[in-house]
C-alpha positions as CSV (number, residue, x, y, z in Angstrom):
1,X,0.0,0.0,0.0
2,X,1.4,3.2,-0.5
3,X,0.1,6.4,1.1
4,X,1.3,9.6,-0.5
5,X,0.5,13.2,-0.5
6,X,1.3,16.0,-3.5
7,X,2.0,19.5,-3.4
8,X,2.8,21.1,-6.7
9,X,0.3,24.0,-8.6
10,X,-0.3,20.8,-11.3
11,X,-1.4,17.5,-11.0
12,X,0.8,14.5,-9.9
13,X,2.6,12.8,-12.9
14,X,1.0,9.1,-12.7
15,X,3.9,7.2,-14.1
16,X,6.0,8.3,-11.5
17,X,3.9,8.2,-8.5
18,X,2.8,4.5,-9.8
19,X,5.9,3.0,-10.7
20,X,6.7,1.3,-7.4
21,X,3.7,0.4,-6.9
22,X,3.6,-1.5,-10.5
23,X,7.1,-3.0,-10.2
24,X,5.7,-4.4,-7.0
25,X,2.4,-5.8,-8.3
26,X,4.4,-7.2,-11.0
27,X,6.9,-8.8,-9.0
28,X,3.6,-10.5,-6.8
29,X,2.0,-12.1,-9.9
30,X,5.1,-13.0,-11.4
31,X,6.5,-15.1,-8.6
32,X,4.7,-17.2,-6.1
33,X,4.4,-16.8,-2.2
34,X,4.7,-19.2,0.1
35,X,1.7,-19.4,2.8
36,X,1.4,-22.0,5.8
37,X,-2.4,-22.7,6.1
38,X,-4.2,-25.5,8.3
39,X,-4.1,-28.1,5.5
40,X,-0.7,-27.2,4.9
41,X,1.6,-25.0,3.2
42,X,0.2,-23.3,0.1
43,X,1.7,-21.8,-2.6
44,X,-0.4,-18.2,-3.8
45,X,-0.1,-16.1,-6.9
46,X,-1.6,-12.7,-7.1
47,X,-3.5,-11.7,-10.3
48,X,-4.7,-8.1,-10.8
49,X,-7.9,-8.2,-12.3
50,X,-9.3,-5.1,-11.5
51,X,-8.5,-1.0,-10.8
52,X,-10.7,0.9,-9.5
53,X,-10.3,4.9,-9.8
54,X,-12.8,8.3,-9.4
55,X,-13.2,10.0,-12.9
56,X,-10.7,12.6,-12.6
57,X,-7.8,9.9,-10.9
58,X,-9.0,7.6,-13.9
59,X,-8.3,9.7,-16.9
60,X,-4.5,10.7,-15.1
61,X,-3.7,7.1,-14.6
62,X,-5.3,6.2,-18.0
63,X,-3.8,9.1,-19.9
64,X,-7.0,9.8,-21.6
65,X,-8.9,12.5,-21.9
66,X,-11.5,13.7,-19.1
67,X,-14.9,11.9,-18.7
68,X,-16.4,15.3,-20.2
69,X,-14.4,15.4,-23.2
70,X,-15.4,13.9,-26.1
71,X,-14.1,9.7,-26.6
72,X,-13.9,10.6,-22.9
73,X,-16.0,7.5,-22.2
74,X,-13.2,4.2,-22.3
75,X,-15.7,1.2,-22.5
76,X,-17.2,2.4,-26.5
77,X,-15.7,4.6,-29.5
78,X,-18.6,6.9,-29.0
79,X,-17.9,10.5,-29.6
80,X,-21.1,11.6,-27.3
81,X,-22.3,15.2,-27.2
82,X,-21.8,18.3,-25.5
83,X,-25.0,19.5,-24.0
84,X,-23.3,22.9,-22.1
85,X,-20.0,23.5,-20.9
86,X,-20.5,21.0,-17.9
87,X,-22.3,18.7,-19.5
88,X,-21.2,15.7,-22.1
89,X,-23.7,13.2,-22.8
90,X,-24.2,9.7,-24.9
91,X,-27.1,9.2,-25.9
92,X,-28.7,5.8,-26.1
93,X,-29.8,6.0,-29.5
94,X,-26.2,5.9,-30.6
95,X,-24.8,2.6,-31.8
96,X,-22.1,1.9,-28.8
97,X,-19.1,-0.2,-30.5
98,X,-17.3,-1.1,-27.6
99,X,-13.1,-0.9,-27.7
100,X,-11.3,-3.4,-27.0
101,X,-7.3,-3.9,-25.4
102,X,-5.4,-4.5,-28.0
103,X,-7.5,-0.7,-29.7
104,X,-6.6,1.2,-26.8
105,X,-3.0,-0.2,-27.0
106,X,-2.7,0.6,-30.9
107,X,-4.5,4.2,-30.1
108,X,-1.9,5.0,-27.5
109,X,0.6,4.6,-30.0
110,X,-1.0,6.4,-32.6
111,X,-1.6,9.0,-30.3
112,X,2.2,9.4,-29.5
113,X,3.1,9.2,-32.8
114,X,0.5,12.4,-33.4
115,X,0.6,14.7,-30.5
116,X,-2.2,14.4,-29.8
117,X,-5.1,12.7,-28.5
118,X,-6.6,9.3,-30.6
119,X,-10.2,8.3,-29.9
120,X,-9.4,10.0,-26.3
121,X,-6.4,8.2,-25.7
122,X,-3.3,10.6,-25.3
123,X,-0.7,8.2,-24.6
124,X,0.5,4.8,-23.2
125,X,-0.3,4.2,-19.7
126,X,1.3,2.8,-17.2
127,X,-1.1,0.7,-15.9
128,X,-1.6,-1.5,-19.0
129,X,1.3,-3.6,-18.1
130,X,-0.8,-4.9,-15.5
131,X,-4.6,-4.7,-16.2
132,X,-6.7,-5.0,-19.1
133,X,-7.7,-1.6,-20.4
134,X,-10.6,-0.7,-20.5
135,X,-12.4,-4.3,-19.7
136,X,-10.0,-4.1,-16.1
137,X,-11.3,-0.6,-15.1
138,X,-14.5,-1.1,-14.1
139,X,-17.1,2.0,-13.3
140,X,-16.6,3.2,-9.9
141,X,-20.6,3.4,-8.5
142,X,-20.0,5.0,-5.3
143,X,-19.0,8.1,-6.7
144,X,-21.0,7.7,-10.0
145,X,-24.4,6.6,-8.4
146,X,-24.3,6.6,-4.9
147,X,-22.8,10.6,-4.5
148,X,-24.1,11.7,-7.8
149,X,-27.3,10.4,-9.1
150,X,-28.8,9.3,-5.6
151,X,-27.8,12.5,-3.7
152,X,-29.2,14.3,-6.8
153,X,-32.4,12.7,-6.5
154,X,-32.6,13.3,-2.9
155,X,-31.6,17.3,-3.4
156,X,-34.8,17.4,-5.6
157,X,-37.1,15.3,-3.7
158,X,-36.3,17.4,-0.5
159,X,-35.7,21.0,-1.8
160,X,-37.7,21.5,-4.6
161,X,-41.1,22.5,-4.1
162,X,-44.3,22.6,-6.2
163,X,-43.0,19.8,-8.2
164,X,-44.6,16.1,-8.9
165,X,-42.0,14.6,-7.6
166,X,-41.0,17.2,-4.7
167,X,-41.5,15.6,-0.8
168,X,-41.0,18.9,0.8
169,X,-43.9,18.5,2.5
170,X,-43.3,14.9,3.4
171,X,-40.3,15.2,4.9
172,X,-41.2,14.8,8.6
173,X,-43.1,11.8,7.9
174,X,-40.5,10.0,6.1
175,X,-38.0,11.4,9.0
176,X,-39.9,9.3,11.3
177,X,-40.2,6.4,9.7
178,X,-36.8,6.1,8.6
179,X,-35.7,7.0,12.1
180,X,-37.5,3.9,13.3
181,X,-35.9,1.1,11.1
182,X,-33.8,-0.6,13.0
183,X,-31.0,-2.6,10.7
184,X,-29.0,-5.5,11.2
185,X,-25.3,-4.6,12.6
186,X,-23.8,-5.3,8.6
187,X,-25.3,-2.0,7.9
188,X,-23.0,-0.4,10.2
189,X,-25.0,2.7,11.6
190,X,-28.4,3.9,11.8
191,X,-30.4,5.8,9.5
192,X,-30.2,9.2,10.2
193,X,-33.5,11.7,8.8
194,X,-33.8,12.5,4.9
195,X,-33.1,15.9,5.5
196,X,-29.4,15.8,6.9
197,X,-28.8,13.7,3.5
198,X,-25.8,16.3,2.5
199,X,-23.6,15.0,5.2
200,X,-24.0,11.3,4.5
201,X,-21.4,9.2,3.3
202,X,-21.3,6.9,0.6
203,X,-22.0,4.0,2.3
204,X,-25.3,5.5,3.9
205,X,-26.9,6.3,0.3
206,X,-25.8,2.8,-0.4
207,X,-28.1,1.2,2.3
208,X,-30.7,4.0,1.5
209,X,-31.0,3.1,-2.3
210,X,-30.8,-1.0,-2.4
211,X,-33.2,-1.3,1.2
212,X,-34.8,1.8,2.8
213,X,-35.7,4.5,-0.7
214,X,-38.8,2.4,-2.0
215,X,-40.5,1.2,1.1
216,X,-39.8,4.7,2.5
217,X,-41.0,6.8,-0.4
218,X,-43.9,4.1,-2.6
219,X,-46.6,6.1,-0.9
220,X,-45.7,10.0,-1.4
221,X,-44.1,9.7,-4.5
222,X,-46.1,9.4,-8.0
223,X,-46.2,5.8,-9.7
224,X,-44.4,6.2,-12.3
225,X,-41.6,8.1,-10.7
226,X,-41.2,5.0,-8.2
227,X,-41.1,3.2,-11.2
228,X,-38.2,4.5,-12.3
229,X,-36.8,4.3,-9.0
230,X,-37.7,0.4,-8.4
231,X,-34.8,0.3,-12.1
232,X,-32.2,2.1,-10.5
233,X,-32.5,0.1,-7.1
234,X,-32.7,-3.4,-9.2
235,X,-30.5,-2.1,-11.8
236,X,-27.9,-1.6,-8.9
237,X,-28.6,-5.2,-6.8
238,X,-28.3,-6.8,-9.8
239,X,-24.8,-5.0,-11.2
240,X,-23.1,-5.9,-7.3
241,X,-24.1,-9.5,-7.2
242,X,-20.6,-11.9,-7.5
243,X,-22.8,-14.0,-9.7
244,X,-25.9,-14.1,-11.4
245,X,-28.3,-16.2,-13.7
246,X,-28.8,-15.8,-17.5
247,X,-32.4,-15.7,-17.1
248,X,-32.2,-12.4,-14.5
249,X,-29.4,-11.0,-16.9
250,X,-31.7,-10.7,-19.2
């Protein structure tokens, strides 16, 4: 593990901040380690199969360009739109190619070659010594869903008035009966009121979205909008299962 902290007026330079840290990984899956267990001594060899970044951290580490920039999106060649100056969309009408490893490898050379960026991809990164890009970089949901698109909702629901959807007027009924669940000791914590929702942490929109938001909400808010909401809350269960069926794929 390495813990580090940069001063400088630009950002860190990834290659050199991660180049310990890769030579070590690489060392790990390379050779094996020798464990003593209780049915005796094992030999383990690590695999990295996974990294996990924020948006920002992922485009530094990934040497491609931001999330809202266009090809700033690593799993398809989609250019996407820009919608304002903060916003960069891709729309699901679009036909989403997705790219593959040995794509982003040939792009980061092309991109080198050019100066500049290819399909989003400014250079070669570091990281691809060790992990499949982009199938190996999964989307990180906590920041994605949990303190974007769930705190989003809950901004609306509880400070917009004079809406369909707004529970201004709601809110110390829901208060009381989320302050009355009482959940098992995994959830570490307990629900704190709806209304204090801008100093939660991730893991407490977690709980909120999979187990308390539908129960809580099915009879204040519109049908269709917990419609919607009963797609994100499955959508989610069903993306952080370690297995799942064909049948509930589908």
């Amino acid at each position: 593990m390495l813990a580090s902290v940069w001063f400088g007026p630009h950002k860190p330079n990834m290659p050199t901040i991660l180049e310990p840290v890769i030579k070590s990984v690489k060392e790990l899956c390379t050779t094996h380690i020798t464990a003593n267990t209780p049915a005796g001594k094992k030999l383990i060899k690590a695999m990295i199969i996974a990294a996990v970044f924020d948006l920002p951290a992922k485009a530094g580490v990934l040497n491609t360009i931001q999330f809202n920039g266009y090809f700033g999106y690593i799993c398809c060649k989609d250019k996407g739109d820009n919608l304002s100056a903060h916003q960069h969309v891709y729309l699901p009408t679009a036909a989403h190619e997705m790219r593959t490893e040995s794509e982003m490898l040939q792009w980061a050379d092309e991109a080198q070659a050019l100066g500049k960026p290819f399909y989003g991809v400014k250079g070669a990164s570091i990281l691809s010594t060790i992990v499949n890009i982009p199938f190996g970089v999964p989307i990180d949901y906590m920041h994605a869903v949990l303190e974007e698109v769930v705190k989003s909702l809950m901004n609306r629901w509880v400070k917009v008035s004079n809406q369909p959807y707004s529970l201004h007027q709601y809110v110390a009924l829901i208060n009381k009966a989320m302050l009355c669940i009482k959940p098992p000791h995994e959830f570490r914590g307990s629900p704190r009121s709806i209304d204090t929702f801008a100093f939660w942490k991730a893991s407490e929109y977690r709980v909120f979205l999979l187990f308390y938001v539908v129960p809580l909400l099915k009879d204040f808010l519109p049908c269709e909008y917990i419609y919607h909401l009963l797609l994100l809350a499955e959508a989610m269960h069903r993306l952080l299962l370690t297995a799942i069926s064909v049948e509930r794929a589908r």
